[in-house]
C-alpha positions in Angstrom: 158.6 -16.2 155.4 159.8 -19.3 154.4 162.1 -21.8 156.6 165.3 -23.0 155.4 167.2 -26.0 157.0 170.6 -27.3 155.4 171.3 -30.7 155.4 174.9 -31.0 155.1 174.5 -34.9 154.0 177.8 -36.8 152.3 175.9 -39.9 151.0 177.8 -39.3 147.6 174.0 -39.5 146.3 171.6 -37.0 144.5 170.8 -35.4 148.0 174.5 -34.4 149.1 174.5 -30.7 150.3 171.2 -30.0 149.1 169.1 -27.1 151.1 165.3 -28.2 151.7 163.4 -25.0 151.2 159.6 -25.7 153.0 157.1 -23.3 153.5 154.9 -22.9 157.0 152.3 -25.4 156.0 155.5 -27.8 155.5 155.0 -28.3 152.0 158.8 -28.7 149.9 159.4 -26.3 147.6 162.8 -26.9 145.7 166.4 -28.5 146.2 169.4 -26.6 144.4 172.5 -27.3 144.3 173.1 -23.9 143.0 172.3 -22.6 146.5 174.2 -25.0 147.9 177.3 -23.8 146.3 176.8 -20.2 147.5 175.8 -20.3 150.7 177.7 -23.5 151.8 181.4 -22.0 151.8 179.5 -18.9 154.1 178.0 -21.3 156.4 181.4 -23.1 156.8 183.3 -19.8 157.1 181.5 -19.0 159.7 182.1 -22.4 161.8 185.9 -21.7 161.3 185.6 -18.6 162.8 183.6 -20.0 165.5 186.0 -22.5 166.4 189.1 -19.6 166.5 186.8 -17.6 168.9 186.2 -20.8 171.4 190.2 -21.2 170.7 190.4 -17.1 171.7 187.9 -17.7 174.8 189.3 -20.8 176.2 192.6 -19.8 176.1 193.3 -16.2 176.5 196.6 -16.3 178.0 197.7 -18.4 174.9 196.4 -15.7 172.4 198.6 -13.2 171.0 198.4 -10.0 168.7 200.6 -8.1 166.3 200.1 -5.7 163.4 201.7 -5.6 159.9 201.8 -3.3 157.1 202.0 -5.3 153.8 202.0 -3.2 150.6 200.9 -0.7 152.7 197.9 -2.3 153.9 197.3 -2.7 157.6 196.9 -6.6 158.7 196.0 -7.7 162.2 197.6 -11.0 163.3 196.4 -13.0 166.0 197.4 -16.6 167.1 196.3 -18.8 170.0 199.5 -20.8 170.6 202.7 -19.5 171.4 205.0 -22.0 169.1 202.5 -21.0 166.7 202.8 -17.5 167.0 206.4 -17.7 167.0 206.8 -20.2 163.9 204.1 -17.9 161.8 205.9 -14.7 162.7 209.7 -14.9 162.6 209.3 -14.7 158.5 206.6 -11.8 158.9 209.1 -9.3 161.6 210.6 -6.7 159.2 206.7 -6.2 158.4 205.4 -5.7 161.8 204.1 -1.9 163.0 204.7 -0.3 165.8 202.2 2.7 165.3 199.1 3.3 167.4 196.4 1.4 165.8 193.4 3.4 165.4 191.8 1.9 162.7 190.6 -1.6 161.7 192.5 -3.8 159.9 192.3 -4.3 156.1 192.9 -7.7 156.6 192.6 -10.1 159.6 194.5 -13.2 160.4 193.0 -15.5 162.5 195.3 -18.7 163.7 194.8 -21.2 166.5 196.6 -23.9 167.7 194.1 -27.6 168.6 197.5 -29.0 170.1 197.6 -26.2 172.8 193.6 -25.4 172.3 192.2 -29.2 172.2 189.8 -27.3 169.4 189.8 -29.0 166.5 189.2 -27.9 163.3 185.2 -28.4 162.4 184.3 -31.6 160.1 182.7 -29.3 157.4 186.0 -27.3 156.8 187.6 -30.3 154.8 184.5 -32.2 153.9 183.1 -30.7 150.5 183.9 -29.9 147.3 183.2 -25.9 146.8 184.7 -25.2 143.1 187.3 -26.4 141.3 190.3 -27.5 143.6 193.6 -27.4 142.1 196.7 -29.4 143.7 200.1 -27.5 143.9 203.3 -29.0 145.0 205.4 -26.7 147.5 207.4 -29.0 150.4 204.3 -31.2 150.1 200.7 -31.2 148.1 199.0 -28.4 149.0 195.1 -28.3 147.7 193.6 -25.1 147.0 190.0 -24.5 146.6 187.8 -21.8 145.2 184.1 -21.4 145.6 181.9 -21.1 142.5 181.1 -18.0 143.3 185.6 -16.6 143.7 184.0 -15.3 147.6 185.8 -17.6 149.3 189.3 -19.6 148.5 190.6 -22.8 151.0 193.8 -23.9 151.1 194.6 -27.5 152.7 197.5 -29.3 153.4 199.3 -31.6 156.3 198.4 -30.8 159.5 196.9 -27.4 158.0 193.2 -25.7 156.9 193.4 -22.6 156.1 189.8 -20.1 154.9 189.5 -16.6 153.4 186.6 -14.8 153.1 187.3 -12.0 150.1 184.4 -9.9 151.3 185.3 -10.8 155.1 188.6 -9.4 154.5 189.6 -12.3 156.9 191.7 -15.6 157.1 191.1 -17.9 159.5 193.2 -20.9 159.6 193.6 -24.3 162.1 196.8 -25.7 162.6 197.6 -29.2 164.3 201.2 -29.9 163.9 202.4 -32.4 166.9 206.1 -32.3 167.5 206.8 -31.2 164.0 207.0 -28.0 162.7 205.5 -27.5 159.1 208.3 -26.2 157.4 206.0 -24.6 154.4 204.4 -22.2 157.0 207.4 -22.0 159.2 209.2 -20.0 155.9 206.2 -18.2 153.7 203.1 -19.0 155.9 199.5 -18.9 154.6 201.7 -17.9 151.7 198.6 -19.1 148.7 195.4 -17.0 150.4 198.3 -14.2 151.3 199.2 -13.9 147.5 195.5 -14.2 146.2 194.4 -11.0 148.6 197.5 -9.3 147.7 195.8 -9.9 144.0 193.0 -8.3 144.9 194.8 -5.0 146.7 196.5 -4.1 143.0 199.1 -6.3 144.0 200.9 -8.9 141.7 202.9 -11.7 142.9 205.7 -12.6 141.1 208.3 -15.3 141.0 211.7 -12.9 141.3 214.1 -11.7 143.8 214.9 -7.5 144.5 217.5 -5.9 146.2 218.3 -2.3 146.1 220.9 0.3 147.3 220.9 3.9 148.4 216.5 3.1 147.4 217.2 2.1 143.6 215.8 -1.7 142.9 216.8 -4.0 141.0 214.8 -6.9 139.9 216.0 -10.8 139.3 214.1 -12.0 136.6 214.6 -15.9 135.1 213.5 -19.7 135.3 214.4 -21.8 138.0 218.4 -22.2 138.7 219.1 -18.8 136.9 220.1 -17.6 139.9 217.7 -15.1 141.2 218.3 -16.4 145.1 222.0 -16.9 145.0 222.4 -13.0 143.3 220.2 -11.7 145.6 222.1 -13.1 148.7 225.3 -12.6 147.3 224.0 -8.8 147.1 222.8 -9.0 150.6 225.9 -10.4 152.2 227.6 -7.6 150.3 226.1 -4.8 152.0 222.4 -4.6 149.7 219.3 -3.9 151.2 216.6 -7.1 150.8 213.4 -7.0 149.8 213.0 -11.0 148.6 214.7 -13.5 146.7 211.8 -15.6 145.7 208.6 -13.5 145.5 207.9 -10.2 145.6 204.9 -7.9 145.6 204.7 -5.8 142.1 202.7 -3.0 142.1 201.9 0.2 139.8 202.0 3.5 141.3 199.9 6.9 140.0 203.2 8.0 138.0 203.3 4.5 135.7 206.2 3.4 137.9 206.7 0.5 139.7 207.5 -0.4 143.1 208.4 -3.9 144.7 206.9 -4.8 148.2 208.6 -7.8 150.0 206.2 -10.6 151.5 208.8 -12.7 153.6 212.2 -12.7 154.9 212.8 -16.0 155.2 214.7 -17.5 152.5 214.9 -21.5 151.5 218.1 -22.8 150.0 219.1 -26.9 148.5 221.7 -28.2 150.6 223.8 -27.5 147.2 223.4 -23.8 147.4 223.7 -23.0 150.9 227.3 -24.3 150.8 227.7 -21.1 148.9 227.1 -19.0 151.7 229.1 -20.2 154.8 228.1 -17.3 157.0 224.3 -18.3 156.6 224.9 -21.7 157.7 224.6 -21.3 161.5 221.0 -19.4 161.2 219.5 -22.6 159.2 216.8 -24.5 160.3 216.5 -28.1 158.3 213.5 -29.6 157.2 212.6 -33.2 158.1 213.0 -34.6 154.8 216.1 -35.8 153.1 217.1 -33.2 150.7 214.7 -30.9 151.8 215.5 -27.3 151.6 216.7 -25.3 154.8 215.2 -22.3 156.0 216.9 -18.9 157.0 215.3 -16.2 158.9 217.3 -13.3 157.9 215.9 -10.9 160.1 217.9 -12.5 162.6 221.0 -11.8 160.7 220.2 -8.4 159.0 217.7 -6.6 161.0 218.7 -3.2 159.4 219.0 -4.3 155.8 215.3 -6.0 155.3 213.4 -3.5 153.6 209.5 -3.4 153.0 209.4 -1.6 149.8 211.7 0.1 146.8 211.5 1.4 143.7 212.5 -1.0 140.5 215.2 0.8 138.4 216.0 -1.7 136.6 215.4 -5.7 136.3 218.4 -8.2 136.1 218.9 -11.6 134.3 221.0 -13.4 135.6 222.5 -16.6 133.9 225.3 -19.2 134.8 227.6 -19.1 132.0 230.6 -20.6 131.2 233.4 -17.8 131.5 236.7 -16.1 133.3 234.8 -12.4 132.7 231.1 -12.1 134.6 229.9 -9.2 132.6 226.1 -7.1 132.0 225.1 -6.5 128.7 221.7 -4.9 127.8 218.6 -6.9 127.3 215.6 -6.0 125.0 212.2 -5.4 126.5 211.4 -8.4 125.3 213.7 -10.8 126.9 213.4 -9.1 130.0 209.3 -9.8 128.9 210.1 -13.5 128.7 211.7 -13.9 131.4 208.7 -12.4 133.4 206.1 -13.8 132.1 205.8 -17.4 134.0 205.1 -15.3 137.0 201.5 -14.8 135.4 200.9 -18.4 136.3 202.3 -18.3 139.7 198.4 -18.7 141.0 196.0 -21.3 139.8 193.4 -18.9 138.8 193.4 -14.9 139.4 193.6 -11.6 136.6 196.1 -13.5 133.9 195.2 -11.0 131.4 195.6 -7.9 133.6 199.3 -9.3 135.5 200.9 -10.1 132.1 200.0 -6.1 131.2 201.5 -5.2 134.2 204.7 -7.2 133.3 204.9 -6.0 129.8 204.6 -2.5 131.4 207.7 -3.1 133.4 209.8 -4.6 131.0 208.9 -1.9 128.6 209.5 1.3 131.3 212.8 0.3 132.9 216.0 -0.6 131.7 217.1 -4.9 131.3 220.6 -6.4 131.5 222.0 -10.1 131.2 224.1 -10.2 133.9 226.5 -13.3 132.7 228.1 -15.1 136.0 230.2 -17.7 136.7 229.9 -19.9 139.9 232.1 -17.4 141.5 229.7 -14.8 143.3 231.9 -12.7 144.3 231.5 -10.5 140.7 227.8 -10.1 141.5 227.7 -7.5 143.6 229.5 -5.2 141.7 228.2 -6.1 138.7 224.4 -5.0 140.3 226.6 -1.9 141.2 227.0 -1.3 137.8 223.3 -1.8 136.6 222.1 0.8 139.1 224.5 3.4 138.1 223.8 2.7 134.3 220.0 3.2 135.1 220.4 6.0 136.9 222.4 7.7 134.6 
């Protein structure tokens, strides 16, 4: 059998992460990098979740355990660090199971704390370039990272390492955040591996907000400023159910139809637009940036109207106009297709053929409407009203 060391060298130089393969009489074989880039991300993996289990072992009066259900699927979460736990959950809560867990998780999330742990994250997590790393600007750059062979996917940013293993069905994640709280994770955490597993359940993630009554949807569909958020909030306020106002989860069911799972319950509003909603105010939490957006952890506000899941019935488009008459009008497959579509690029890499057929499937099986507002919300609600009795005429 033949012996193989890795030498995880960073000389920059023709042997950087190569793996010596020698034989017993000690004779070298061959270097590939082509091994190197397959077994490398595994090797690291497995050092991350070494260092979460030394965080577990050290600490296990700091550890804590819940259970989700997203889309459905059943998601441990456990977190070495109280503050952590706290900060990562609050957006997760309408999510969280209380059912007798018998089974093992589809998922697992694995989060620990070095400022409570003193374990920090290992060299190798940061150190090498896997694949092809693209860098995506949230609240800050965030650098996301796929191996070469799509196993494994890393997503880095301030203070923040985050792994998943595909064939693992695990995230593990290291955290180091001092006095300040990253806001990114504190509203949508490990929100890029989150949406590229969802991927992989038969679950698109798509830049648009749904709300529904009485369990009719009704999807907000449009470019930035259209004002998805603010006419989903305005619907919530008004007695609506929630499912997101950002991103939601779009899935395909047996019957061709289609449902909408919600991811967080957080929302994040300019300092603009949250003068628009004065009864929000108190629950925000402000970032530490000037002009950085606040967060709102409606759970703490609506408890009863954060939903997990509806059907769609219809999707909305809504549009600032100038006008003394909000109004709906009908929309053709094809606008509502349009307005859809930049959600196929909402990930850096993932099925772009197969989401933009599940988009043209939706716009195609349920009814559109421009919904035309004026900076006066109070018309939306009713107007929403109006869609959903239209479609489910």
């Amino acid at each position: 059998m033949p012996l193989v060391s890795l030498s995880l060298t960073d000389d920059g130089g023709e042997n950087e992460g190569q793996i010596l393969n020698t034989d017993h009489s000690g004779f070298a074989m061959i270097r590939s990098r082509e091994i190197v880039k397959i077994l490398l991300p595994s090797l690291i993996f497995k050092e991350m979740q070494a260092a979460f289990d030394r965080a577990m072992d050290t600490h296990p009066t700091d550890v804590y355990h819940s259970y989700y259900r997203f889309a459905g699927k059943l998601v441990r979460l456990r977190v070495v660090g109280r503050r952590l736990m706290e900060c990562t959950s609050l957006s997760l809560a309408h999510l969280q199971t209380g059912e007798l867990i018998t089974s093992e998780p589809e998922l697992s999330i694995d989060l620990w704390d070095e400022n409570v742990t003193g374990i920090p994250c290992p060299d190798n997590a940061n150190r090498y370039e896997l694949g092809e790393t693209w860098t995506m600007r949230l609240r800050r750059p965030v650098h996301l990272t796929r191996s070469s062979d799509g196993e494994f996917v890393r997503c880095q940013h301030q203070g923040c390492t985050t792994w998943l293993a595909k064939l693992n069905q695990r995230i593990v994640g290291w955290r180091s955040w001092g006095s300040t709280v990253c806001m990114d994770e504190y509203a949508d955490p490990i929100s890029l591996l989150l949406y590229d597993w969802c991927s992989d359940q038969g679950v698109q993630i798509i830049h648009a907000g749904l709300i529904s009554e009485n369990g009719r949807g009704v999807l907000f569909a449009g470019p930035r400023w259209s004002g998805k958020s603010t006419s989903a909030l305005s619907c919530l306020c008004a007695g609506f159910d929630y499912i997101g106002d950002d991103r939601v989860g779009l899935q395909r069911v047996e019957d061709g139809s289609f449902v909408g799972h919600s991811i967080y319950s957080s929302t994040q509003l300019e300092p603009d637009t949250i003068t628009r909603f004065p009864s929000l105010i108190p629950y925000a939490t402000l970032g530490n940036l000037d002009g950085e957006r606040a967060v709102i952890q409606l759970t703490k506000i609506f408890p009863e109207r954060i939903k997990s899941s509806v059907q769609i019935r219809a999707v909305a488009l809504p549009r600032i106009v100038d006008t003394d008459k909000p109004r709906i009008r009908p929309a053709s497959s094809g606008e509502a297709l349009l307005a859809l579509a930049p959600s196929v690029k909402l990930m850096p890499f993932g099925p772009a053929a197969d989401n933009f057929h599940n988009l043209a499937q939706l716009a195609q099986g349920v009814p559109a409407y421009w919904v035309d507002l004026n900076r006066n919300l109070d018309d939306t609600p009713s107007l929403v009203r109006q869609i959903i009795a239209e479609a489910s005429g």
